[in-house]
N, C-alpha and C positions, 0 to 999 in steps of 0.2 A: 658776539657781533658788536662793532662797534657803533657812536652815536648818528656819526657819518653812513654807516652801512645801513643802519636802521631808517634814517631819511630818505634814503636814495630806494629803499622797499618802501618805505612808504609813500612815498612820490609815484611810483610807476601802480600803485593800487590805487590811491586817490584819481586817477587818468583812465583805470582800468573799471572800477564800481559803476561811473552813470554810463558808460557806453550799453549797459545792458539793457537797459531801456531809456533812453535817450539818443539824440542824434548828434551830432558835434559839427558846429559850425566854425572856421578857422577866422580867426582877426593876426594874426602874426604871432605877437609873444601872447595873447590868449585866447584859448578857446572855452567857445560857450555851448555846453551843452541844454538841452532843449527838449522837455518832454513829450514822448512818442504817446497820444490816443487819452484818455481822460482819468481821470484821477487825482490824490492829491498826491505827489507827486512833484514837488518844483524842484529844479535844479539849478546851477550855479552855472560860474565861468571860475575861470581857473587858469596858471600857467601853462604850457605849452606843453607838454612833453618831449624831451629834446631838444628843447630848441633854446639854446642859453641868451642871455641880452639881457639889457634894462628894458620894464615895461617904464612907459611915459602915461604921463597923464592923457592925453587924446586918445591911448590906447584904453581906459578905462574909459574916456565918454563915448569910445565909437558901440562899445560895448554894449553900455549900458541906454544907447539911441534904441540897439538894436531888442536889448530886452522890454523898453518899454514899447514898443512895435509888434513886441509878440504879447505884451498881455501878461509878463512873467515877471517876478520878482529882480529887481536889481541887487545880485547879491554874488561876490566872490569868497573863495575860500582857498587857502593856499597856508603851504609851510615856511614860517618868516626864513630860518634859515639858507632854505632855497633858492627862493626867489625877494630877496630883501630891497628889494625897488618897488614893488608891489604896493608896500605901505604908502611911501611918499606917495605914488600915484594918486591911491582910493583918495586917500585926503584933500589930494590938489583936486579931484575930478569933485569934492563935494559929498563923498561918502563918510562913513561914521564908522571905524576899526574895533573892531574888537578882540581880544588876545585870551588864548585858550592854554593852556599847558596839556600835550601832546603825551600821554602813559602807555610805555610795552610793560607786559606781564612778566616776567619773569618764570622762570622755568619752573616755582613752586606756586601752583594755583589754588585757589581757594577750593575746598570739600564743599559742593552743593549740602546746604541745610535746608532743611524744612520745619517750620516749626508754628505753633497754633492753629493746628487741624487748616493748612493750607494747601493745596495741593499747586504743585510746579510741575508742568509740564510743554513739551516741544510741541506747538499747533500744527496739524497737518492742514494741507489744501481743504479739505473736507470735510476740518473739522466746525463744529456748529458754533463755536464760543470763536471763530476767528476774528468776525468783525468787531467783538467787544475786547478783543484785543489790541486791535488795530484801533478803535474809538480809547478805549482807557490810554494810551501813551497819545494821541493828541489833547485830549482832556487835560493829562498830568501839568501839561504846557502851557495851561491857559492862566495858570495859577504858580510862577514862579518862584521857583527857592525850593524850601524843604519845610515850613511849616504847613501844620495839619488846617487845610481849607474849608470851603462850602462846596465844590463842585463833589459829584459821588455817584451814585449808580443811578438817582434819576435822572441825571445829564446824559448818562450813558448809551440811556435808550434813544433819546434824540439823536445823539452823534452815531449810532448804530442807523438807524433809518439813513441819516444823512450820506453817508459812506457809502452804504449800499449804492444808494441812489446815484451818485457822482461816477459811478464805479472803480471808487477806488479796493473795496474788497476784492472785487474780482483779478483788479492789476496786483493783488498782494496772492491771492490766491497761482497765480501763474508763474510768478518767480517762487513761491514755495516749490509749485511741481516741477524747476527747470534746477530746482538745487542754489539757486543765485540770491537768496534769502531764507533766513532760517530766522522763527521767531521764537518765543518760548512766555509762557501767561501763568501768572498767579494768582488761581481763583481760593476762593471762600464760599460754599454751600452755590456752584456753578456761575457766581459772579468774577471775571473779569477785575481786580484790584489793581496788577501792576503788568506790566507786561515790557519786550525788550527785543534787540535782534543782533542778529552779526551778518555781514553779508562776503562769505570765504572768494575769494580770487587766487585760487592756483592754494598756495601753505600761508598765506597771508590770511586776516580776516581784521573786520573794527567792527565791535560792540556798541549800539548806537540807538540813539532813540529809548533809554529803559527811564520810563516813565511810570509813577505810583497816583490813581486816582486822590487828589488832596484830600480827601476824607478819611483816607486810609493811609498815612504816611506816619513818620515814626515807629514801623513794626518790623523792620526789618525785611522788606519786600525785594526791595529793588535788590538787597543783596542775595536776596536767595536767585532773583531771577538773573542777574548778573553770574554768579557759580554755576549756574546752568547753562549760559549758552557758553560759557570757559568752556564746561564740559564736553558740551557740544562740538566744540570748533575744534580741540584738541582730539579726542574721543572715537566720535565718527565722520568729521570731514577730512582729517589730516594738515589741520592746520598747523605750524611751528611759530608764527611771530601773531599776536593776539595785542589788538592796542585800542585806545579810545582817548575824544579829546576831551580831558576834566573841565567843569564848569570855573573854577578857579583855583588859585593856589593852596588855597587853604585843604581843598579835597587831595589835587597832586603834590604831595612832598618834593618828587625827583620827577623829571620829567627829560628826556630826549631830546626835543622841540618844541617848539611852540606855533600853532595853528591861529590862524587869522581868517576872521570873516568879515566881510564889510559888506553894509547895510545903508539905504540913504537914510538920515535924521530924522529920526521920530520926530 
């Protein structure tokens, strides 16, 4: 498949992932989806699907009126290739660009490893360790990059209450049982370390969110739980194109794309 083939599947999954629980509201060249019921949860705006044209700058502030009216994040994500007016926009409208390098897998996938008495395993709905899975990959993110932190398993019990509470568990527990997320957790003596997901659309899926508690980083985590939902996706959903967007170039050597999010200015 070529790079072009691979964008245009990726384009029509990035349109296809929040409709699952989300609503989509139409502005012309973009639309914003909008999270359905409580959780954490936020969603983006994003290109149109089909619908080709230059975005303009007013089309990012009408946007972004209407995200700060709902209470949600002002925040787009879109593939520069695609839709390469996008950038000028965010910019002119006052937003802050960021650039990702866009990785497919290639047809030889990494062998799940496991190693220092770790165990990897796929969370079911039901399972007891889900919310400290769902808590350890927002923990991972409070603490950026890849050196070994202070956040760690007593954070975890906090952020476990917390989640419950909001009900985001429960909104993670209901796309496990509808198939539309599959996560997969790296515990140690039944703690929660790293954890990670893919969310399959049709043979498509993207690996996303794999997150290692800072206290626990440099062991090799995120790669075992990363081999694992590969696994997974190929395995038992019948995935064929497996992609994720690298934190920067130095992790992606070759990339297809390149993914953009824009953020207003810290």
């Amino acid at each position: 498949m070529t790079s072009a083939e691979h964008l245009a599947q990726l384009e029509a999954y990035d349109d296809a992932v929040p409709r699952t629980g989300a609503r989509a509201e139409d502005f012309g060249p973009l639309t914003l989806f909008v999270q359905e019921g409580r959780g954490h949860w936020p969603y983006y705006a994003r290109p149109t699907l089909g619908r080709p044209g230059t975005v303009g700058r007013e089309d990012v502030v009408r946007v972004r009126a209407r995200q700060r009216e709902l209470g949600v994040p002002e925040s787009f994500e879109w593939v520069g290739e695609t839709t390469p007016s996008l950038r000028a926009a965010a910019v002119a409208a006052g937003l802050a660009v960021h650039e990702y390098p866009l990785m497919v897998l290639g047809p030889d996938a990494p062998a799940p490893v496991v190693t220092d008495g770790v165990t990897v395993r796929t969370i079911g709905p039901d399972d007891p360790v889900l919310a400290g899975a769902l808590a350890a990959a927002h923990l991972a993110f409070t603490e950026p990059g890849t050196r070994i932190g202070t956040t760690g398993p007593a954070q975890l019990v906090a952020m476990v209450r917390a989640l419950n509470d909001d009900g985001s568990v429960a909104r993670l527990a209901a796309r496990l049982e509808t198939g539309t997320s599959v996560i997969v957790a790296a515990l140690l003596d039944g703690t929660v370390l790293c954890s990670g997901r893919h969310q399959p659309v049709g043979t498509v899926s993207e690996i996303a969110g794999v997150g290692t508690l800072p206290t626990a980083r440099r062991r090799g985590l995120a790669l075992m739980v990363t081999a694992a939902l590969v696994a997974d996706a190929r395995q038992r959903r019948g995935v064929e194109t497996v992609f994720l967007s690298a934190g920067d170039d130095d992790v992606a050597r070759s990339a297809p794309g390149r993914a953009y999010a824009a953020s207003p200015p810290r």
